[in-house]
C-alpha positions in Angstrom: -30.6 22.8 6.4 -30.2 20.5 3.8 -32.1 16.9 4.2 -29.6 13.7 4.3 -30.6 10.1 3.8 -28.2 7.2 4.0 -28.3 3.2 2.2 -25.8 0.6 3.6 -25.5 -3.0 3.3 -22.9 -3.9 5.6 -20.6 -2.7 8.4 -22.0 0.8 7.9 -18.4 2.7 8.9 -19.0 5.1 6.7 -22.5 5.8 8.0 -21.1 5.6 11.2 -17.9 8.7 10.0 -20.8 10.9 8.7 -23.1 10.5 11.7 -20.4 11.4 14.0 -19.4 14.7 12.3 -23.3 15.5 12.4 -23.1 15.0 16.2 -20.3 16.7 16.5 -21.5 19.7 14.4 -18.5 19.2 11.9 -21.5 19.1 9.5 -24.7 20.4 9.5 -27.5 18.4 7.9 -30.8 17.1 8.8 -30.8 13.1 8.8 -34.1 11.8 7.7 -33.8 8.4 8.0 -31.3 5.6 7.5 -31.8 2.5 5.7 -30.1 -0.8 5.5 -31.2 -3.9 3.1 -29.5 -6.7 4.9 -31.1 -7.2 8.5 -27.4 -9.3 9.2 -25.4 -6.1 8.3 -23.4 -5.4 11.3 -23.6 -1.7 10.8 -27.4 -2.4 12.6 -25.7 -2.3 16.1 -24.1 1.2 15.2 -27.4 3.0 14.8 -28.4 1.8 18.3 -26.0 4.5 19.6 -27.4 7.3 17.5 -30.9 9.1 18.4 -31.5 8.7 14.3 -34.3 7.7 12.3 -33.4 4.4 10.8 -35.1 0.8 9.7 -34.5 -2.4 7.9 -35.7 -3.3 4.6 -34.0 -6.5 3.7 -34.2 -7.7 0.2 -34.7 -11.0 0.8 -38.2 -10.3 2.7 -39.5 -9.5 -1.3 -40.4 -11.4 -4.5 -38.5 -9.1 -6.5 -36.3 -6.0 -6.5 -39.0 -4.1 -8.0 -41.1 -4.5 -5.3 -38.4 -3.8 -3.1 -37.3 -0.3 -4.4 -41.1 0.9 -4.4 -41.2 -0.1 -0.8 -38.0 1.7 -0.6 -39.1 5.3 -2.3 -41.9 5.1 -0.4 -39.6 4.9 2.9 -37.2 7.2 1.8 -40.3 10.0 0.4 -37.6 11.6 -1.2 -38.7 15.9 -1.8 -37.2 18.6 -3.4 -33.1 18.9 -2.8 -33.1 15.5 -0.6 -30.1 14.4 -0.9 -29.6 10.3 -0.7 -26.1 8.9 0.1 -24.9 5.4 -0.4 -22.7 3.7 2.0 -22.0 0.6 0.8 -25.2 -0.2 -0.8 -24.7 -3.4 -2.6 -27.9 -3.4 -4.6 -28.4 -1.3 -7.9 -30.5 2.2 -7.8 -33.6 2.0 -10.1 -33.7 5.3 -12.5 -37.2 6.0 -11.2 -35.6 6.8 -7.5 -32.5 8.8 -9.3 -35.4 10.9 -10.9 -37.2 11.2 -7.9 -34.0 12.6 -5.9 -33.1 14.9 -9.3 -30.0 13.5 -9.7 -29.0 14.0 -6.1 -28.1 10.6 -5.1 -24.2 10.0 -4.2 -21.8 7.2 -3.8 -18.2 6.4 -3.0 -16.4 3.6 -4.6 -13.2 2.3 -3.4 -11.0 2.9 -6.7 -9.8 5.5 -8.9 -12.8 5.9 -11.0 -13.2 4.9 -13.8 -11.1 2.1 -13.6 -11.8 -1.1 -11.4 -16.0 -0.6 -11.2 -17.6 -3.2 -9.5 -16.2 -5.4 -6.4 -12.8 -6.9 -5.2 -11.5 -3.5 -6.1 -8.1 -4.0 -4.1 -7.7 -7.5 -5.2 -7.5 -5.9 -8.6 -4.7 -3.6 -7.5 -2.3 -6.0 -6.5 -2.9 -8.5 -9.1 -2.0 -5.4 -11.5 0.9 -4.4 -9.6 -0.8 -1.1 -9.6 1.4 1.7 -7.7 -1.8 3.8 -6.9 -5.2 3.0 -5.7 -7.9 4.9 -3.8 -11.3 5.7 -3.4 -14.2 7.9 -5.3 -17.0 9.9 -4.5 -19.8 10.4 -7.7 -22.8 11.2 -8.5 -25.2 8.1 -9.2 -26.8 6.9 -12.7 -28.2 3.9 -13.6 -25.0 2.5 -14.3 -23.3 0.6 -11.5 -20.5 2.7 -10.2 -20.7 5.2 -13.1 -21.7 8.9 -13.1 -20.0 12.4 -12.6 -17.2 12.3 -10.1 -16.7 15.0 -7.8 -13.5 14.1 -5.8 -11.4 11.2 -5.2 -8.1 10.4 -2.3 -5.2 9.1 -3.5 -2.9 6.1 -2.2 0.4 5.5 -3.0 0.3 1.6 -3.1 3.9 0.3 -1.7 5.2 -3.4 -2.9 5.0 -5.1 0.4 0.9 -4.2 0.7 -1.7 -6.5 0.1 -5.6 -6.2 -0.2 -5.7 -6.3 3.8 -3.3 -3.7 4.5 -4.8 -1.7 1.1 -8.5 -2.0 3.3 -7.5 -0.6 5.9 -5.1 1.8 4.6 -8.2 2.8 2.6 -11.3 3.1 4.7 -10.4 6.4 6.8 -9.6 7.9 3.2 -13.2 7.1 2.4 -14.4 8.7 5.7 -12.2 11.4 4.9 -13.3 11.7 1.6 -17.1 11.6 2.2 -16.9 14.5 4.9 -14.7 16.5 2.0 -17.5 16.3 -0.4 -20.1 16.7 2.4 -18.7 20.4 3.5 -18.7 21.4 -0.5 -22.2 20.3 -0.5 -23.3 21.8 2.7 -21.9 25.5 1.7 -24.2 24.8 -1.6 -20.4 25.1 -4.0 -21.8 22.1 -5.7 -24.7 20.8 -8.2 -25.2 18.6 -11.3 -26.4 20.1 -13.8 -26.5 18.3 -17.2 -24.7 15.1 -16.1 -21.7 17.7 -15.3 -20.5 18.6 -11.9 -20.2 22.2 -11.5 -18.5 23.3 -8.8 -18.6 27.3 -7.9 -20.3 28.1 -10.6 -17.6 26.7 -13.1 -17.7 22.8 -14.9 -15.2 20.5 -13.2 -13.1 18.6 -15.7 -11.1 16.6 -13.5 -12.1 15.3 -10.1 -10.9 17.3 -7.1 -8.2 15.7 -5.8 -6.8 14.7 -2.2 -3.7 13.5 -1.2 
């Protein structure tokens, strides 16, 4: 069984999607600790419901984010085919803790990678009259919201929506989309091998895509 850690910053429904299927058996990984960086994060209350490892490491408690991030590897003691997972985790991933997971550290975005990196992501859509918007799940490098993207859901984007209806159109996409890429992952169909996704066995050119 494959080790699972998990970074958030905020509401944490994401964390809260992935823990549920683990409960639930819809996935099968061992959780080996959870970590959020804001102690006002209202994901917090969430993980008082679950029997899981968890603690709170908030930024602002050190001089400097390199401090920080040691603090965090050393919490996190990533090992061999750890995987980390980022659940809206709003602070940047040093290279030394990519290194130290080999590559295995994944995020999801809500766009249609690579366009609109970065926040305000649905504001973006609608200011662009966009017809199609959605949400990404990659691997991580040192760039912000960069790296090798495994799959990605699709909306259709209809003229009368806004960012709040796009939000929450959105965010059981993401949970969809997370526990999509999870089950590849699980059944070992997936690894990264020289910054490419290969996925049984073959390179994936495009991002698998959900509808």
């Amino acid at each position: 069984m494959k080790n699972l850690s998990l970074l958030f910053s905020g509401r944490g429904s994401n964390v809260n999607s992935i823990l549920s299927h683990i409960i639930k058996k819809r996935l099968n990984f061992n959780v080996k600790i959870i970590v959020c960086d804001n102690k006002n994060a209202a994901g917090i209350k969430i993980l008082e419901n679950y029997n899981f490892n968890y603690t709170v490491l908030d930024t602002r408690s050190f001089a400097n984010k390199i401090d920080f991030n040691i603090e965090l590897k050393n919490i996190l003691s990533p090992k061999k085919n750890d995987i980390l997972l980022l659940c809206g985790y709003m602070n940047k991933i040093p290279e030394h803790l990519i290194n130290a997971y080999n590559g295995n550290i994944i995020n999801i975005h809500p766009s249609l990678l690579p366009k609109y990196k970065g926040l305000n992501t649905h504001e973006k859509v609608i200011q662009n009259n966009d017809t199609e918007h959605g949400c990404s799940v990659h691997f991580v490098t040192s760039n912000i919201d960069d790296g090798p993207i495994i799959a990605q859901y699709h909306l259709p984007i209809k003229p009368s929506d806004d960012k709040i209806s796009i939000a929450e159109k959105l965010l059981p996409l993401e949970h969809k989309l997370y526990y999509e890429v999870l089950k590849i992952i699980e059944n070992d169909r997936i690894v990264l091998l020289n910054n490419e996704v290969i996925l049984d066995g073959v390179v994936l050119k495009k991002p698998i895509k959900y509808i």
